[in-house]
C-alpha positions in Angstrom: 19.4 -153.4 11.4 22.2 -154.5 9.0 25.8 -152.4 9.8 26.7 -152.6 6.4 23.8 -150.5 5.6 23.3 -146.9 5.7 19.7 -146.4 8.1 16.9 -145.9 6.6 13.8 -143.8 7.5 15.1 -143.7 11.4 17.8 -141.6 10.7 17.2 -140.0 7.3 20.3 -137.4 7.7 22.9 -139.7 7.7 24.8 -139.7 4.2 25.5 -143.0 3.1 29.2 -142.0 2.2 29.9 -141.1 6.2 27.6 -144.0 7.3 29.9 -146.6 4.9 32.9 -144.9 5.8 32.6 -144.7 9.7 31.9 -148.4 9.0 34.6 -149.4 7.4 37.1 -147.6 9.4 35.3 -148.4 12.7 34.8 -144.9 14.2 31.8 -144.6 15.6 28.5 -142.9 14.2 27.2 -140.0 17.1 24.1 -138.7 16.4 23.2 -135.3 17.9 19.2 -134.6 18.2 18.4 -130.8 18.8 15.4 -131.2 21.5 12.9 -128.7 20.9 10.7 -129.6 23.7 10.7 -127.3 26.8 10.5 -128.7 29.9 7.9 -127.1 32.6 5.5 -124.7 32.1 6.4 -121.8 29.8 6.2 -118.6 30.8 3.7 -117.4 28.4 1.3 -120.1 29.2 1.3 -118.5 32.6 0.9 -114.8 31.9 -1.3 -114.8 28.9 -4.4 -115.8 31.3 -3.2 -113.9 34.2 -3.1 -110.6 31.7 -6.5 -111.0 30.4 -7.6 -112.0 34.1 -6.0 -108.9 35.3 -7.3 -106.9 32.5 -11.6 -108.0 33.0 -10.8 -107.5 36.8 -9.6 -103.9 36.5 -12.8 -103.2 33.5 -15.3 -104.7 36.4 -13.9 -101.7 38.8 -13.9 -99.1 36.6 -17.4 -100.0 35.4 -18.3 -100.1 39.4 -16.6 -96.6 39.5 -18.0 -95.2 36.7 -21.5 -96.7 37.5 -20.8 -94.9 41.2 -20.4 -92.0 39.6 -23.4 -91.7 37.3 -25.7 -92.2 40.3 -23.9 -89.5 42.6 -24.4 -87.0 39.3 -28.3 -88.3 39.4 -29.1 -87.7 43.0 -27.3 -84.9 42.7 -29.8 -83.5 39.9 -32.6 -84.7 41.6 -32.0 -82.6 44.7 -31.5 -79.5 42.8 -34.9 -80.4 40.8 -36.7 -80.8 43.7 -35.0 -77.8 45.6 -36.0 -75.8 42.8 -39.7 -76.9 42.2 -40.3 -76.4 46.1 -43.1 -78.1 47.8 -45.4 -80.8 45.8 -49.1 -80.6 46.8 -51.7 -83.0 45.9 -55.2 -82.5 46.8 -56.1 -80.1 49.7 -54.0 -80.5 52.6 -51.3 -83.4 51.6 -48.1 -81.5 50.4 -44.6 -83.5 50.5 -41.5 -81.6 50.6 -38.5 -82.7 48.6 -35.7 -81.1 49.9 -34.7 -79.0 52.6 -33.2 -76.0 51.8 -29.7 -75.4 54.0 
């Protein structure tokens, strides 16, 4: 690269004026680059699949509770059905007892 030359396209934000005058006079030229990059894993990379983790594993219990539930309520109907219908005969002699009354 020529010194007598303002850079081209690796340093495009340069003015030519300071780049020619920093050359005449000696001083020299600092460039400052933001870095934008983060170093290590972000935090948000981290939580956003924990989160939806967290969230399917607490909808699998409460579909386990609520499926618990249902079937308690269903037996629960059954025995008062067959409490209330009382003893189921078929034929002549075979009869089978569905619940027991306490």
């Amino acid at each position: 690269m020529n010194d007598r030359e303002p850079p081209g396209t690796t340093i495009r934000h340069i003015p030519a004026d300071d780049w020619n005058r920093a050359q005449a006079t000696g001083q020299p030229v600092v460039i400052v680059i933001h870095d934008t990059d983060r170093h290590g894993i972000g935090w948000r990379r981290c939580l956003v699949p924990l989160a939806v983790a967290g969230a399917i594993v607490l909808g699998a219990w409460g579909l386990v509770a609520v499926l618990c539930a249902l079937l308690d309520a269903a037996a629960h109907t059954v025995t008062v059905i067959a409490g209330a219908a009382g003893p189921i005969g078929i034929g002549r002699g075979i009869t089978l007892k569905l619940a027991r009354k306490h």
